[in-house]
C-alpha positions as CSV (number, residue, x, y, z in Angstrom):
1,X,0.0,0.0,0.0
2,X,1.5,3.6,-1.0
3,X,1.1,6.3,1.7
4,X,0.3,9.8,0.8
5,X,3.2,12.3,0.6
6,X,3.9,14.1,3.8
7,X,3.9,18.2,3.0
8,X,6.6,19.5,5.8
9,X,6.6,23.3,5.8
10,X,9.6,25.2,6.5
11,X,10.1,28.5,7.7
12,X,12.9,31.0,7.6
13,X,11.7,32.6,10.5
14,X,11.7,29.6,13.1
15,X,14.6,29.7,15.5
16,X,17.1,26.7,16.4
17,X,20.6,26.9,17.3
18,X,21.2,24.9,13.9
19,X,19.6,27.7,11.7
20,X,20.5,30.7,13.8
21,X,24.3,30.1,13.4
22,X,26.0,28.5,10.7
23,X,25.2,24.7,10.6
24,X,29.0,23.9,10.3
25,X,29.9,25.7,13.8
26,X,27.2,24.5,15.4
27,X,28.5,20.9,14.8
28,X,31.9,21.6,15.1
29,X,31.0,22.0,18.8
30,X,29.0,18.2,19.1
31,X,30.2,14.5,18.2
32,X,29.3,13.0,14.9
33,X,27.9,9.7,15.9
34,X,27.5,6.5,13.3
35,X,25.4,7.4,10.2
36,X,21.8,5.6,10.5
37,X,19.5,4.2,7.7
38,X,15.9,5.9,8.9
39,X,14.7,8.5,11.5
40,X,11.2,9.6,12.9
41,X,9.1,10.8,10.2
42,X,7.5,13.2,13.1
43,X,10.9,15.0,13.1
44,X,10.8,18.8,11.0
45,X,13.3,18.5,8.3
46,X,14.4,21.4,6.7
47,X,16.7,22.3,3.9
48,X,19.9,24.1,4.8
49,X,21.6,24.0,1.4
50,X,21.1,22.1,-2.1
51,X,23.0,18.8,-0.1
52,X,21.8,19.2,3.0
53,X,18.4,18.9,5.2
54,X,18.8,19.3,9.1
55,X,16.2,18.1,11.8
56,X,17.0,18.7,15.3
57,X,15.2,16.3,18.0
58,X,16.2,17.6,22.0
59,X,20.0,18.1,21.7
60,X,20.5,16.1,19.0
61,X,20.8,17.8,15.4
62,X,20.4,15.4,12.7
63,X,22.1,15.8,8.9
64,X,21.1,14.3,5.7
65,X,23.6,14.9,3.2
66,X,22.5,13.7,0.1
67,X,23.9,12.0,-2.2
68,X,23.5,14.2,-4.9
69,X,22.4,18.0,-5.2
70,X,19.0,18.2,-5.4
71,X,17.2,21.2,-7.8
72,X,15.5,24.0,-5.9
73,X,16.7,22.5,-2.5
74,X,17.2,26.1,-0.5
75,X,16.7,27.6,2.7
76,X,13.6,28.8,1.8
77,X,11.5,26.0,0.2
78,X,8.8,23.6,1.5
79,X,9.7,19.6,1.2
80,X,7.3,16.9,0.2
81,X,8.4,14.3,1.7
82,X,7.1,10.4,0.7
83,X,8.4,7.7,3.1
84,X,7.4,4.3,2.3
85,X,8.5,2.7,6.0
86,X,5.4,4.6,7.3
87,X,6.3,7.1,10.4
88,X,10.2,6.8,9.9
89,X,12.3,9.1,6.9
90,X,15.3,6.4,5.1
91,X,17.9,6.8,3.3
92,X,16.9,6.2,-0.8
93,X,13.5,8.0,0.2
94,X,12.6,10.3,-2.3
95,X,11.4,14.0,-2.2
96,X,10.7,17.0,-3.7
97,X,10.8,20.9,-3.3
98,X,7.9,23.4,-3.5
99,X,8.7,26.9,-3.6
100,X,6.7,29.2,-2.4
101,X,3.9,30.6,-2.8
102,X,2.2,28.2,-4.6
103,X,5.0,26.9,-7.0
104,X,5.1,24.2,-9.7
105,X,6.9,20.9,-7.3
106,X,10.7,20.4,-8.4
107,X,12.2,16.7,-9.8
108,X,12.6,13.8,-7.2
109,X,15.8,13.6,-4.7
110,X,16.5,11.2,-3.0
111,X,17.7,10.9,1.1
112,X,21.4,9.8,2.3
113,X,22.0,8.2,5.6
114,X,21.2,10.4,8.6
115,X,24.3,11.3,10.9
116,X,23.6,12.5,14.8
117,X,25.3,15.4,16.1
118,X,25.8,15.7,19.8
119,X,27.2,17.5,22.5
């Protein structure tokens, strides 16, 4: 059975240490730990550049780096998400951007692992 795509909203205004300050000082102060296949689908994921979407969960900020650049992957734009493993995100997952306000959806990406950050 196929589950119906996920729209996650992102927003530039929403405050975390990960999007206040640049992403790569904020984990230069925290421990990568191993790379994992799937996370919590409940988890906000937002873009932080074309390779990269961020989630953060307590202290713990997660980072998909993709495996390849993905089109219209900014900052600014809303993900559809489509996990098939029902309330958990995996690596090989695909996705796509929507800009906004109501823009035309952007090609398929696909995830990469998810690595934890912590301090």
């Amino acid at each position: 059975m196929r589950l119906l795509p996920i729209l996650l909203l992102t927003s530039a205004c929403a405050a975390s240490p990960a999007r206040d300050a640049d992403l790569s000082l904020d984990l230069a102060s925290r421990s990568a730990g191993p790379a994992e296949r799937c996370v919590s689908a409940s988890s906000n994921l937002y873009p932080h550049d074309s390779r990269t979407l961020v989630y953060e969960e307590g202290d713990v900020v997660w980072v998909n780096r993709l495996p390849a650049a993905c089109p219209g992957l900014r900052p600014t734009a809303m993900l559809i998400l489509e996990p098939y493993e029902g309330s958990r995100f995996c690596s090989g997952e695909r996705f796509r951007t929507l800009e906004r306000p109501g823009g035309i959806p952007g090609p398929y990406c696909r995830l990469g692992d998810f690595t934890p950050y912590r301090r």
